[in-house]
SEKETI-751911 format. One record per residue (C-alpha): residue in one letter; x negated, y, z negated. Coordinates in nm, 2 decimals, m for minus. Each point is the difference from the previous one (the first is absolute). Layout:
BEGIN
[atom 'a', [X, Y, Z]]
...
END
This chain:
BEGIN
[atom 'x', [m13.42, 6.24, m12.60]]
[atom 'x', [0.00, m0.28, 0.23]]
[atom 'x', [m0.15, m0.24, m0.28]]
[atom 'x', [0.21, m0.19, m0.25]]
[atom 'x', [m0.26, m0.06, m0.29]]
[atom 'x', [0.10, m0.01, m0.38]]
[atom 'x', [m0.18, 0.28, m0.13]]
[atom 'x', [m0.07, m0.11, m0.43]]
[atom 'x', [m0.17, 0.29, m0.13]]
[atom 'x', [m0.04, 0.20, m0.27]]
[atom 'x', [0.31, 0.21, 0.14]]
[atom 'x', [0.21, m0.32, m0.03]]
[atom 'x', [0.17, m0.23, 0.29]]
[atom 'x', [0.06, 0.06, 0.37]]
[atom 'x', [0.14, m0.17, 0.29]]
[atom 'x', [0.26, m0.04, 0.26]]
[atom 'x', [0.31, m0.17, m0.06]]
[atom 'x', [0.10, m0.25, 0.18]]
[atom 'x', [m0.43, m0.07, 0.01]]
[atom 'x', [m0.22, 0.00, m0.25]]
[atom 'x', [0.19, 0.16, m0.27]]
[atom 'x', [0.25, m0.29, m0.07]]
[atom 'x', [0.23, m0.10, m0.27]]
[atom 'x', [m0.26, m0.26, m0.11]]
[atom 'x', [m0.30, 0.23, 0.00]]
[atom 'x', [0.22, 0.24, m0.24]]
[atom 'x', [0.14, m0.25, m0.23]]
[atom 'x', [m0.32, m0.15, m0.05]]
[atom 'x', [m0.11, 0.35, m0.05]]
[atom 'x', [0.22, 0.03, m0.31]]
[atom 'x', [m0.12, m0.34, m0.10]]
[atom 'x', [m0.33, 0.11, 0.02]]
[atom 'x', [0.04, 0.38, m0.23]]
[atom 'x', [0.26, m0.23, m0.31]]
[atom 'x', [m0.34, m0.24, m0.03]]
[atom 'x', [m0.18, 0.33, m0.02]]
[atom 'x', [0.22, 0.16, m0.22]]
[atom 'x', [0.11, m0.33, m0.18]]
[atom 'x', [0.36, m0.16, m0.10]]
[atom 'x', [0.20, 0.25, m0.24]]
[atom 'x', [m0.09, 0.30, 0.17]]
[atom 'x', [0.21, 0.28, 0.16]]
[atom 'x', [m0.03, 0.14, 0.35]]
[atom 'x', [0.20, 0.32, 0.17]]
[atom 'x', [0.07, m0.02, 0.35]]
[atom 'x', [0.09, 0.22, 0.27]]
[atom 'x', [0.04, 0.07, 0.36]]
[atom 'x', [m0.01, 0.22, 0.30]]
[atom 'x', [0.30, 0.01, 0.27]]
[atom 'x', [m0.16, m0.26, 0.27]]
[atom 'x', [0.25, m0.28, 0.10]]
[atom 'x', [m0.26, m0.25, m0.08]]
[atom 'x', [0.02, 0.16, m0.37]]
[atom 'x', [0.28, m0.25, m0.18]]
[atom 'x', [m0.20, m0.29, 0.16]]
[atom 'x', [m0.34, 0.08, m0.11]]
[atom 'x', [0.14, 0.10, m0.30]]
[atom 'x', [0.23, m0.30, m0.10]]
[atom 'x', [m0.35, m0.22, 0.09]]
[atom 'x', [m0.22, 0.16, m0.24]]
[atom 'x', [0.28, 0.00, m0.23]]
[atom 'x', [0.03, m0.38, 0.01]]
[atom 'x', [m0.37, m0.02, m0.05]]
[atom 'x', [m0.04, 0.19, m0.32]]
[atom 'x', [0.32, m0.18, m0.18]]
[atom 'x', [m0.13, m0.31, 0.10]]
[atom 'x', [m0.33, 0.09, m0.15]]
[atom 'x', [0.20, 0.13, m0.36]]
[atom 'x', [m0.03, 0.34, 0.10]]
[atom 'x', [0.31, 0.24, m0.03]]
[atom 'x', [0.11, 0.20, 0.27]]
[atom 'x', [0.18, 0.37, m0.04]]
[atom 'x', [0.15, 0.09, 0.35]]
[atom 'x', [m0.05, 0.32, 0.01]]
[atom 'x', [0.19, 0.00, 0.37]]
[atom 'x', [m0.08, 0.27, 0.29]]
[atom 'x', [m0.28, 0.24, m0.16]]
[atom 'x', [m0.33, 0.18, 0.04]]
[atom 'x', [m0.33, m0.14, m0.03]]
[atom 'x', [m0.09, 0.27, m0.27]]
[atom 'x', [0.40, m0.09, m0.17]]
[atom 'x', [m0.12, m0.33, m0.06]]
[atom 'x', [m0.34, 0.09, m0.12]]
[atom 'x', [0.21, 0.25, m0.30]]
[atom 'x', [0.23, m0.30, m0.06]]
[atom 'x', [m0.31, m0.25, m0.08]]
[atom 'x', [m0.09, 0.24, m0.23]]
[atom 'x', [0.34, 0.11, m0.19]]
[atom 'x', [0.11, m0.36, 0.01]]
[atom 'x', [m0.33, m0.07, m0.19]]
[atom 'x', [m0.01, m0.32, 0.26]]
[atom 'x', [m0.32, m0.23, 0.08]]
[atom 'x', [m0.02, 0.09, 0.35]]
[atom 'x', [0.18, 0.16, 0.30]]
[atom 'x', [0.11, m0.10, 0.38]]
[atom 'x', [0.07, 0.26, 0.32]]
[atom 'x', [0.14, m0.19, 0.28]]
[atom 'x', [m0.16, 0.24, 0.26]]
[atom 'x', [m0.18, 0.04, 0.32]]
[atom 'x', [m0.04, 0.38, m0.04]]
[atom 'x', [m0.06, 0.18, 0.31]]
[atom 'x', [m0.02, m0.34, 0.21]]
[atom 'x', [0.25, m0.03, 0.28]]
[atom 'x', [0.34, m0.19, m0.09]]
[atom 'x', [m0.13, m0.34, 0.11]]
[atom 'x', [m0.28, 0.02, m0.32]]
[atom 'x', [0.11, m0.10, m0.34]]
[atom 'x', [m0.20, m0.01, m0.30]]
[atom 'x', [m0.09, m0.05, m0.36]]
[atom 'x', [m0.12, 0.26, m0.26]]
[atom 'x', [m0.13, m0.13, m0.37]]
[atom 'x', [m0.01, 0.20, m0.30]]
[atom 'x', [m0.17, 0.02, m0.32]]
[atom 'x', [0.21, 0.08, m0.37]]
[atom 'x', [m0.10, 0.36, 0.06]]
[atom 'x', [0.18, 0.03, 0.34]]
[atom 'x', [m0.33, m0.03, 0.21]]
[atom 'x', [m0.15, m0.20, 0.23]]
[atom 'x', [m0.22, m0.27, m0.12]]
[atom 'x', [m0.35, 0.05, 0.04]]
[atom 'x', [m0.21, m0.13, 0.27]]
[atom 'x', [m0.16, m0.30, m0.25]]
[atom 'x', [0.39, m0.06, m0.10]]
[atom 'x', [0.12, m0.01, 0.39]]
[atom 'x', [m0.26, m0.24, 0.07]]
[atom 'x', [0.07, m0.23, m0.30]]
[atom 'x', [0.37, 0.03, 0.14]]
[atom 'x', [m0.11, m0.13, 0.36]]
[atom 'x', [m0.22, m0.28, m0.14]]
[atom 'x', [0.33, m0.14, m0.24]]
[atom 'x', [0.19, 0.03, 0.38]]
[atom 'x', [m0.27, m0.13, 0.17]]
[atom 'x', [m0.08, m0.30, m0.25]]
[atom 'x', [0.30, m0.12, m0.11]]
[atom 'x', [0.19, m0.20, m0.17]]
[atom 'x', [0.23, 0.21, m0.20]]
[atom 'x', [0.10, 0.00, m0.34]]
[atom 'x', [0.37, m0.10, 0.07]]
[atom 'x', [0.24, m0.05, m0.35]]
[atom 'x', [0.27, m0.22, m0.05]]
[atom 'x', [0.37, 0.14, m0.02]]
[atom 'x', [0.01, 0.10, m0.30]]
[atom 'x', [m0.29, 0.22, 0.04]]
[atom 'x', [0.11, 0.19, 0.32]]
[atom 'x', [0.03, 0.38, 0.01]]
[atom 'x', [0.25, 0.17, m0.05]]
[atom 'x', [0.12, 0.24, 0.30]]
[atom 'x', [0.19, 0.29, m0.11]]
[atom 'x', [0.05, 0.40, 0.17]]
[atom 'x', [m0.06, 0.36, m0.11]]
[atom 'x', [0.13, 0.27, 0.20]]
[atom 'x', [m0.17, 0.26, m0.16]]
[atom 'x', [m0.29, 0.08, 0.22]]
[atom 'x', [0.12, 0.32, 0.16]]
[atom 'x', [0.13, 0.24, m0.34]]
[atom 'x', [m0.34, m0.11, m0.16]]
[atom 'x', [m0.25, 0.12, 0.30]]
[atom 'x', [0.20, 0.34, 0.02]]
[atom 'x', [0.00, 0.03, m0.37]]
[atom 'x', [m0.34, m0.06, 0.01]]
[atom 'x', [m0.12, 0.26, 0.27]]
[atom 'x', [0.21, 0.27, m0.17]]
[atom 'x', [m0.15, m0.05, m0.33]]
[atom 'x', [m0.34, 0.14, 0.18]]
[atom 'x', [0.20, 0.26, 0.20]]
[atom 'x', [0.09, 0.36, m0.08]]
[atom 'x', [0.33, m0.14, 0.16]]
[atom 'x', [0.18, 0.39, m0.09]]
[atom 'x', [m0.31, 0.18, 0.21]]
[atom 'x', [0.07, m0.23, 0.32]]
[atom 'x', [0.43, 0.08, m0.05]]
[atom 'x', [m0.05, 0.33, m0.02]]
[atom 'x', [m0.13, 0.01, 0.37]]
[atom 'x', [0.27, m0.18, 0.13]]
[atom 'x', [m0.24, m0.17, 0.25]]
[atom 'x', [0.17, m0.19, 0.34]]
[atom 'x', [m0.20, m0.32, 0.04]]
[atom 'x', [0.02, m0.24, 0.25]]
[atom 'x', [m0.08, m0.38, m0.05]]
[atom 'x', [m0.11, m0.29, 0.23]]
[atom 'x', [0.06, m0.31, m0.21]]
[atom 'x', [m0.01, m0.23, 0.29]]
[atom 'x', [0.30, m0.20, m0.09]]
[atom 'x', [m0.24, m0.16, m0.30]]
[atom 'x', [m0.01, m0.03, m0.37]]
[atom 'x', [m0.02, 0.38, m0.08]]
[atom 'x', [0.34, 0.02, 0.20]]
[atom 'x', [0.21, 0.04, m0.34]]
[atom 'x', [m0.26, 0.12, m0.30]]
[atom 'x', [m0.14, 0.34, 0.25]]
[atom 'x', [0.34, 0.15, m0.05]]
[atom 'x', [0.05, m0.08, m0.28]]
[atom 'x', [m0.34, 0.18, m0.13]]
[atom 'x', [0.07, 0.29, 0.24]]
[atom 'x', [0.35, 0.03, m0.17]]
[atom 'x', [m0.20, 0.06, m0.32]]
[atom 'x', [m0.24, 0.27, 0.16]]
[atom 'x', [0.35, 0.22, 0.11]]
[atom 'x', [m0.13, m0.12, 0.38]]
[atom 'x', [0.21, 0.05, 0.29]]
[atom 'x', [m0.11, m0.33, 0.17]]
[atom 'x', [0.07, m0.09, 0.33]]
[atom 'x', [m0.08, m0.36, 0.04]]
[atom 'x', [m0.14, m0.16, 0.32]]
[atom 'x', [0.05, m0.38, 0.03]]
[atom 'x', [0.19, m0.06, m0.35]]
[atom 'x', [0.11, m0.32, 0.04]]
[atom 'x', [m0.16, m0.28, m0.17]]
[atom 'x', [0.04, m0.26, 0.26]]
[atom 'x', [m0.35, m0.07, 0.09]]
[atom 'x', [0.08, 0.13, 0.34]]
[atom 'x', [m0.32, 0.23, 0.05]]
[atom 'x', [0.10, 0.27, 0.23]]
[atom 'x', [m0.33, 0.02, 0.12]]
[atom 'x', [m0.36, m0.14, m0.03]]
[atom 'x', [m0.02, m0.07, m0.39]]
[atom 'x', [m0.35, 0.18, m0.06]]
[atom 'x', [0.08, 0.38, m0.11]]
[atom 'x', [m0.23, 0.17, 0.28]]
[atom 'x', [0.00, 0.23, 0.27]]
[atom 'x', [0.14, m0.17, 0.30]]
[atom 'x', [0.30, m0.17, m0.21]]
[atom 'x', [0.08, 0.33, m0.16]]
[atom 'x', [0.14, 0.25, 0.28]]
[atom 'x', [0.36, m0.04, m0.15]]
[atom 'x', [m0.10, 0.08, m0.30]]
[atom 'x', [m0.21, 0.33, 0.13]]
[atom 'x', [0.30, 0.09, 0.19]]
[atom 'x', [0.28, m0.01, m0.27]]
[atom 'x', [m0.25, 0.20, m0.23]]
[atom 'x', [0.07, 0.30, 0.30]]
[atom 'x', [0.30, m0.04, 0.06]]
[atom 'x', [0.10, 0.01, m0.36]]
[atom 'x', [m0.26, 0.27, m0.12]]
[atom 'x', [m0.10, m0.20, m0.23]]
[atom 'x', [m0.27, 0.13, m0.30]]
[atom 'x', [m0.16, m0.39, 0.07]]
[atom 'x', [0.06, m0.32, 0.16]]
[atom 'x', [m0.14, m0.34, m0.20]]
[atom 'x', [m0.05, m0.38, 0.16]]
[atom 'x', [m0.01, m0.28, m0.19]]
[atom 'x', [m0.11, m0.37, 0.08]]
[atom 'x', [0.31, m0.28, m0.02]]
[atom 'x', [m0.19, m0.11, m0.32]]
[atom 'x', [m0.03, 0.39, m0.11]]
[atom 'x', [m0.32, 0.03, m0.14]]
[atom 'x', [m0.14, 0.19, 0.25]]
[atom 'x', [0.08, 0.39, 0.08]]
[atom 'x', [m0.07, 0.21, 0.32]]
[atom 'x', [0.09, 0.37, m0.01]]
[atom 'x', [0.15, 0.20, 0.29]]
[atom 'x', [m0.05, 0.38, m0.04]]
[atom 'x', [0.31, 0.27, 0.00]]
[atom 'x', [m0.09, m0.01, 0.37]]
[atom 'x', [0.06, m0.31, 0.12]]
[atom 'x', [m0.39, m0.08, 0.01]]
[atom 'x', [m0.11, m0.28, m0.10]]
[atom 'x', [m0.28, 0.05, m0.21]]
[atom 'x', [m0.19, m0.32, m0.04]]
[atom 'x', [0.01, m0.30, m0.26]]
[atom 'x', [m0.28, 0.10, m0.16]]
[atom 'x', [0.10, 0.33, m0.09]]
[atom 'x', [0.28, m0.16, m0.24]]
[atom 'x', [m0.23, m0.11, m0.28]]
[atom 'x', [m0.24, 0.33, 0.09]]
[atom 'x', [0.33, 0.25, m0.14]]
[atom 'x', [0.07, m0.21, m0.23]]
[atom 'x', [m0.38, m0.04, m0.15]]
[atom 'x', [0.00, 0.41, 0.03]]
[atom 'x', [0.34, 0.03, m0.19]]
[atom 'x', [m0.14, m0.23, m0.26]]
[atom 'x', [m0.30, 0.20, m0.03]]
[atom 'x', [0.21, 0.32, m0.07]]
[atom 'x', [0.04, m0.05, m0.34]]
[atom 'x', [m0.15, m0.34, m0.10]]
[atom 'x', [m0.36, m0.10, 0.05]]
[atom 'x', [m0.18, m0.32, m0.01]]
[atom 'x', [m0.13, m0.25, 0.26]]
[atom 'x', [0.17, m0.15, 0.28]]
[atom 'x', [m0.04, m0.31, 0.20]]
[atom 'x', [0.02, m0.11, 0.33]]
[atom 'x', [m0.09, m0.29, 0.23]]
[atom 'x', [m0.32, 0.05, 0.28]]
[atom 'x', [0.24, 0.06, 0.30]]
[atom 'x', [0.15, 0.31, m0.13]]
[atom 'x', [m0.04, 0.37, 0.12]]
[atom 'x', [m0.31, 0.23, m0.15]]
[atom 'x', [0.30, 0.23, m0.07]]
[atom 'x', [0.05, m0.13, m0.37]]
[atom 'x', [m0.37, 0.04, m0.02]]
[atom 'x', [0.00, 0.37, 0.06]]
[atom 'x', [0.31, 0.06, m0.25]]
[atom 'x', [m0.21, m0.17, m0.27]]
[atom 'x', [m0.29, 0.15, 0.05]]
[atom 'x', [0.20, 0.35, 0.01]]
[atom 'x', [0.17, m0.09, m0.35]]
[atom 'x', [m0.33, m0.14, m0.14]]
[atom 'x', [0.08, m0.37, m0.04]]
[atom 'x', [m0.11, m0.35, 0.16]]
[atom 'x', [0.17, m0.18, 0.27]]
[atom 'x', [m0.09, m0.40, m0.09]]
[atom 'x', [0.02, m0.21, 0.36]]
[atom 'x', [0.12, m0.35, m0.02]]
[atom 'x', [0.04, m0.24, 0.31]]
[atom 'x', [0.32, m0.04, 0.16]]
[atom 'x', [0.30, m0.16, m0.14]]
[atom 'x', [0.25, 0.20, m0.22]]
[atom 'x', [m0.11, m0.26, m0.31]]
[atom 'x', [m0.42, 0.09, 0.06]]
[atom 'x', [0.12, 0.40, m0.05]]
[atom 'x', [0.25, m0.11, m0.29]]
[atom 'x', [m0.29, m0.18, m0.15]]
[atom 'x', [m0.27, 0.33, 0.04]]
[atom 'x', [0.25, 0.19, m0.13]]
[atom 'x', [0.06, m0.18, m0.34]]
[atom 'x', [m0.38, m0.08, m0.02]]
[atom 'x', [m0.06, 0.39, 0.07]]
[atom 'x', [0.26, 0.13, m0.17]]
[atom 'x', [0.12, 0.19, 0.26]]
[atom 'x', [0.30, 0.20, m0.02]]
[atom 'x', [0.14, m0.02, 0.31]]
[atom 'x', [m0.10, m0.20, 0.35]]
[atom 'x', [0.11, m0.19, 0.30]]
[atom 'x', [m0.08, m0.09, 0.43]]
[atom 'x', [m0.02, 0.26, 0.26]]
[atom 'x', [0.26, m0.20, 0.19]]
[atom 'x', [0.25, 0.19, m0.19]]
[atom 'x', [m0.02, m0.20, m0.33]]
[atom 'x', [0.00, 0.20, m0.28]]
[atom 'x', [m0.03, m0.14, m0.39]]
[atom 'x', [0.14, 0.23, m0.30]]
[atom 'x', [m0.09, m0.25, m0.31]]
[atom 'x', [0.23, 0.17, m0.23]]
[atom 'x', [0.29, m0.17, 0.22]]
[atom 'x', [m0.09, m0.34, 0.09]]
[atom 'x', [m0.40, m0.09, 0.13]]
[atom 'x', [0.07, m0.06, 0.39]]
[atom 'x', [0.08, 0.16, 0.30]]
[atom 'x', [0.33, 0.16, m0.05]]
[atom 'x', [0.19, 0.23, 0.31]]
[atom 'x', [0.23, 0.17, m0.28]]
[atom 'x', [m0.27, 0.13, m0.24]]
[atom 'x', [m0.17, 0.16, 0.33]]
[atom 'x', [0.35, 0.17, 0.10]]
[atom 'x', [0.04, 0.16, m0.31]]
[atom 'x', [m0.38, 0.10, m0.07]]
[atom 'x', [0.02, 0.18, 0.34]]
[atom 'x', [0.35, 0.18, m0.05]]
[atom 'x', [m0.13, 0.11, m0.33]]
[atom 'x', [m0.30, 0.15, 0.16]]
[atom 'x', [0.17, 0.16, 0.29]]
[atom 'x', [0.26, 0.13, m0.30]]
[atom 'x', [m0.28, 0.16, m0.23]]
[atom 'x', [m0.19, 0.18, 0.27]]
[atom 'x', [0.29, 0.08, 0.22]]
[atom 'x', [m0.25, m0.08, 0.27]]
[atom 'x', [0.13, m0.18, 0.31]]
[atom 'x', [m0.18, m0.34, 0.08]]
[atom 'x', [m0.15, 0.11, 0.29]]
[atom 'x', [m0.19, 0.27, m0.22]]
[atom 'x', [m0.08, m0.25, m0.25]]
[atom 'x', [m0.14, m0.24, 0.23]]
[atom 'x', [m0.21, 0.26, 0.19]]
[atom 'x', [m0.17, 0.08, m0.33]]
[atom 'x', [m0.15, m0.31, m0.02]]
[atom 'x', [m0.36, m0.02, 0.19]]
[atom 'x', [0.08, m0.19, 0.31]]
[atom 'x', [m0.16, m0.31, 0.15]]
[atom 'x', [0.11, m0.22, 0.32]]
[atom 'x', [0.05, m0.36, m0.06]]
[atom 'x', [0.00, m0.27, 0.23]]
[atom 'x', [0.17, m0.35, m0.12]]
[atom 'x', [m0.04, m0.29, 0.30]]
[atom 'x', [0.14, m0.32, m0.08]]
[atom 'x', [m0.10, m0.33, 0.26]]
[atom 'x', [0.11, m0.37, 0.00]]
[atom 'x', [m0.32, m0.19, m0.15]]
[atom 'x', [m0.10, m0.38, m0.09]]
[atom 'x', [m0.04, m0.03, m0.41]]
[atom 'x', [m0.38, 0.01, 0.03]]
[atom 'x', [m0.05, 0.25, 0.23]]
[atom 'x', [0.01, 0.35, m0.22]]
[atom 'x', [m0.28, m0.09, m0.23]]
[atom 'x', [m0.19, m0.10, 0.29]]
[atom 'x', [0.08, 0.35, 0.16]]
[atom 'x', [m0.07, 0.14, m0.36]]
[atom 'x', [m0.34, m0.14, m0.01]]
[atom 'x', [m0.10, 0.14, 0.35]]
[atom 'x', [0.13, 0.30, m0.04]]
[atom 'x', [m0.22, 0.10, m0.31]]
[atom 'x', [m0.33, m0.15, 0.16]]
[atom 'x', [0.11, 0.27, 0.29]]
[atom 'x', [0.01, 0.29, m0.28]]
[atom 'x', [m0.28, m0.11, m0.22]]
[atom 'x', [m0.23, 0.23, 0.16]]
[atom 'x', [0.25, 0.31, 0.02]]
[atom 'x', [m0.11, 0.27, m0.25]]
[atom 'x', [0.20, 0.05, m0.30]]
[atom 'x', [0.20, m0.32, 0.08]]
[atom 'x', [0.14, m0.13, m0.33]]
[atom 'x', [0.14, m0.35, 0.01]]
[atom 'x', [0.29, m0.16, m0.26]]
[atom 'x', [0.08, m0.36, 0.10]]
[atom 'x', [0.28, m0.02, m0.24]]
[atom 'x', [0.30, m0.07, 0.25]]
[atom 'x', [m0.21, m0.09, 0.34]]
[atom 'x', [m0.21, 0.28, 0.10]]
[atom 'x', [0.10, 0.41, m0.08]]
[atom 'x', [m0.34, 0.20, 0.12]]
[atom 'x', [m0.01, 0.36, m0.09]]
[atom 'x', [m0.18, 0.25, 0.20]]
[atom 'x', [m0.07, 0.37, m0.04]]
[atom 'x', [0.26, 0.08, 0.22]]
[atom 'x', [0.25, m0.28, m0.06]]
[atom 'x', [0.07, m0.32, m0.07]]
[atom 'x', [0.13, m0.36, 0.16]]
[atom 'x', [0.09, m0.29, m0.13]]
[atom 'x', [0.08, m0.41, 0.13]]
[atom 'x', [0.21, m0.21, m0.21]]
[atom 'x', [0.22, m0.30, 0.05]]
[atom 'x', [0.40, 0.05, m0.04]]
[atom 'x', [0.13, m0.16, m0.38]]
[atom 'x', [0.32, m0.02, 0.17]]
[atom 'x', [m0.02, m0.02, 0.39]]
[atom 'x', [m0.24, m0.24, 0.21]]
[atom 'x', [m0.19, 0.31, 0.14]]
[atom 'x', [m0.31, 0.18, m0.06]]
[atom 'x', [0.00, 0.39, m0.09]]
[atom 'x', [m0.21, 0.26, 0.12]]
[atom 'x', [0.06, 0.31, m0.13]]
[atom 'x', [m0.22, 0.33, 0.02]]
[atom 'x', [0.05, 0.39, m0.15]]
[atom 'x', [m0.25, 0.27, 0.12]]
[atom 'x', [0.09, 0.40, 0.01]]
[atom 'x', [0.07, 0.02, 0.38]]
[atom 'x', [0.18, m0.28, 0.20]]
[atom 'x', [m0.31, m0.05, 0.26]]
[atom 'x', [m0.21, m0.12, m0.31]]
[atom 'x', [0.24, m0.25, m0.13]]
[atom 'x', [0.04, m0.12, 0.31]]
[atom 'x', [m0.37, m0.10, 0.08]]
[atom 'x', [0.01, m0.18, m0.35]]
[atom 'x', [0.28, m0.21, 0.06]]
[atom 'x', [m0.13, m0.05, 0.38]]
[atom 'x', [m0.33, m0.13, m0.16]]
[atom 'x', [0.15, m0.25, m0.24]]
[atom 'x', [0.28, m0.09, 0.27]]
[atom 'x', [m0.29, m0.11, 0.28]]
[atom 'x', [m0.17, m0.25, m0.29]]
[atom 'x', [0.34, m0.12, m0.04]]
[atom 'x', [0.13, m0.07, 0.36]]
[atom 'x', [m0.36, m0.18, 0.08]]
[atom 'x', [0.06, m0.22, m0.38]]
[atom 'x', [0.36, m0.06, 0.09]]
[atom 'x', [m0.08, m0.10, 0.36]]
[atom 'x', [m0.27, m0.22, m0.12]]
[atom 'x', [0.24, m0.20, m0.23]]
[atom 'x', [0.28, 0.01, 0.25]]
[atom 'x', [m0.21, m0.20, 0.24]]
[atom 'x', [m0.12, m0.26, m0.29]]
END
C-alpha cells in the first residue's frame, strides 16, 4: 500500500503513523466523538499491541477529557473485549485503538455504540462532519473527564464464551490446539479461554509486543508456520487470529489451510445443528452460508460490507447468528462484533460433538473457488469501475444486480463483485464460481475495466 490516505469510514480511522494518522488527527478525533456524545458521559477504551498504540491512545484520550467525557483504560485488549466492556460497564460509547490486519506502520481508531457496536453508517458520518467541521465543545477544568483503568477485560470475554459453550464436551476430548496470535491483543485472553476448554495449547507468537511475526493479515501465504507446527504437533486443529483478534482462520488436523471463508461456513453449520433462525452476512461473502441455510430451511439476510452494516441486519433481522467471510464470525449472545474467541470455541465444540476431524467437516460443506484481488486505486475510481462494469453485464441473462456496497452481480454460475476498501486506499475485486477457470474470467473481466479507469485517472 504505497498510498498514505486517512481512510474515515464507517469501519472507523486509518493511517500511517508518522503520515496521515497523527497525534493531532486522533486527539481531535476524540474531540470530535465527547461533542457527539456530550460532557458527562463515559467512554471505555482499549488497544491492540502496535508500538504506536500508547500514542494514539494517550491522544484520543486527551480529546475526550477535554471534551467532559470520561475515559476507562481498558489497556492491551481485543476489539470484541472492548465491545463486551461498553456493554457491562453500561458506558456511552467505546474506543479500539487498532489497525487490524494493516501492517505495523498503520494505526487506527474504532468507535462504539452503548451496545458494544459499531455506529451506524448515518452515526459515522455525523462523527466525520463534527471532525470535519469543527470547533469543539471544549469545558473548563472543572468539567474535564475523568481518566481511570479496568483490567477486567480478559476474565469477562472467557466467561462469556463459556457461558455458550458445553465447556465439559470439548475437556473431555483433550484436544491439542495450536494458536497464531501474532504477537497481538489475543496474546494473553486465547490461553486463558483454552485453559477453560481443558486445551492443550501450543501457542505460536505469544507475546504481546506488537512485533508481528509475519504479515498481519491471517491468510495463506503468512500462515506456513502455523500449517507446519499443526504437523509437527499432530494437532486436532490449528487457529489464527488477527493482532486485533476479531478475525479467525482455521488450519485443518493436517496442516492445510483451509481458507478464511470456511471459518464463519463451520461455524454457521454448527449453529444450525441445534438452533435455527436467520443469519446475516455482508455481499462479499462465500455462497457457502447460503447452501447451509437453505439445507436447515432458514434465510441468509446480505448486508454491505463493514462488520457494523452486518451488526445492523442482524438486529433489524433478528438473526441469530452472523458475520464476514474473511473469517469474522458474530455469536450475539456474547458480544455483537467480530470476535476470534467465540469462533475457537464454536468450532472445538463442533469437532467435539461429531468427533469428526475438520478436514471431514469442511469437505461436507458444498465447495466453491473464490478469488479476492486487491489493487492500489484513486478515491473515485471503484464506482466508476462499478458503473462500467454493470453496463458490461446488463445484457447477460439472469444477471441480478445489488448496488448496495459498489457493484456485486450474480450470475447463474457465480458471482463477482467491485467495491472500494473501508479501511485501505484500494479497490477490491473479488469473484466465487464452482471451478477456478470460471472465477477467473470474472475477475479478468472486471480487472480490464479497472486497469483502463485506473490508467485513465493516472494520466489526469
Amino acid at each position: 500500500m504505497s498510498e498514505d490516505r486517512l481512510m474515515v469510514s464507517v469501519s472507523g480511522v486509518r493511517g500511517m503513523i508518522g503520515g496521515t494518522l497523527t497525534p493531532r488527527v486522533a486527539c481531535d478525533f476524540g474531540c470530535a466523538f465527547a461533542k457527539l456524545l456530550g460532557a458527562g458521559k463515559t467512554v471505555v477504551l482499549g488497544r491492540d499491541t502496535r508500538p504506536s498504540g500508547p500514542m494514539v491512545r494517550n491522544a484520543v484520550t486527551s480529546g475526550l477529557l477535554s471534551g467532559g467525557v470520561n475515559v476507562v483504560d481498558l489497556g492491551v485488549v481485543t476489539t470484541p473485549g472492548v465491545a463486551l466492556m461498553t456493554r457491562l460497564l453500561a458506558a456511552d460509547g467505546g474506543v479500539i485503538i487498532t489497525a487490524s490486519h494493516n501492517p505495523p506502520a498503520y494505526n487506527g481508531i474504532k468507535f462504539l455504540q452503548p451496545s458494544g457496536t459499531g455506529l451506524t453508517a448515518a452515526t459515522a458520518a455525523h462523527l466525520k462532519q463534527i471532525w470535519s467541521d469543527g470547533p469543539y465543545d471544549l469545558v473548563g477544568v472543572d468539567e474535564l473527564g475523568e481518566a481511570t483503568v479496568n483490567r477486567d477485560t480478559h476474565d469477562e470475554h472467557v466467561s462469556a464464551v463459556c457461558n455458550v459453550t458445553d465447556v465439559a464436551t470439548i475437556a473431555d476430548q483433550r484436544f491439542r490446539v495450536v494458536v497464531d496470535s501474532i504477537n497481538g491483543a489475543g496474546c494473553a485472553v486465547t490461553p486463558m479461554l483454552m485453559d477453560s476448554l481443558g486445551v492443550d495449547l501450543v501457542h505460536l507468537n505469544g507475546l504481546p509486543d506488537g512485533r508481528f511475526a509475519h504479515e498481519p493479515e491471517p491468510i495463506q501465504p503468512n500462515l506456513t508456520s502455523l500449517c507446519q507446527a499443526v504437523r509437527d504437533n499432530q494437532a486436532h486443529v490449528g487457529f489464527a487470529q488477527d493482532p486485533d483478534a476479531d478475525r479467525l482462520v482455521v488450519v485443518d488436523e493436517q496442516g492445510n489451510f483451509i481458507g478464511e471463508e470456511y471459518t464463519l461456513a463451520l461455524a454457521a453449520a454448527f449453529v444450525l445443528r441445534s438452533r435455527k433462525g436467520k443469519l446475516a452476512t455482508n455481499l462479499a461473502t462465500s455462497r457457502m452460508i447460503d447452501d447451509l441455510a437453505a439445507a436447515a430451511g432458514v434465510e441468509v439476510v446480505r448486508a454491505p460490507t463493514g462488520e457494523a452494516n452486518v451488526v445492523e441486519a442482524m438486529q433489524r433481522e433478528g438473526c441469530i447468528f452472523g458475520g464476514e467471510g474473511n473469517g469474522g464470525v458474530i455469536d450475539p449472545r456474547v458480544v455483537p462484533v467480530r470476535d476470534s474467541l467465540a469462533g475457537m470455541a464454536m468450532i472445538l465444540q463442533y469437532l467435539a460433538e461429531t468427533g469428526k476431524p475438520l478436514s471431514e467437516l469442511a469437505a461436507a460443506i458444498p465447495a466453491y473457488v473464490m478469488l479476492k484481488t486487491k489493487l492500489p486505486c484513486p478515491a473515485a475510481a471503484a464506482a466508476t469501475v462499478a458503473a462500467r462494469a454493470r453496463e458490461m453485464f446488463a445484457n447477460e441473462g439472469g444477471a441480478r444486480f445489488n448496488t448496495d456496497d459498489g457493484l456485486r452481480v450474480d450470475l447463474p454460475g457465480g458471482w463477482v463483485s467491485v467495491r472500494a476498501s473501508n479501511t485501505e486506499p484500494i479497490m477490491r475485486i473479488m469473484a466465487e464460481a464452482q471451478d477456478r477457470d470460471a472465477a477467473e474470467a470474472l475477475v479478468r473481466r472486471v480487472r480490464k475495466i479497472a486497469d483502463e479507469v485506473i490508467g485513465k485517472d493516472a494520466r489526469a
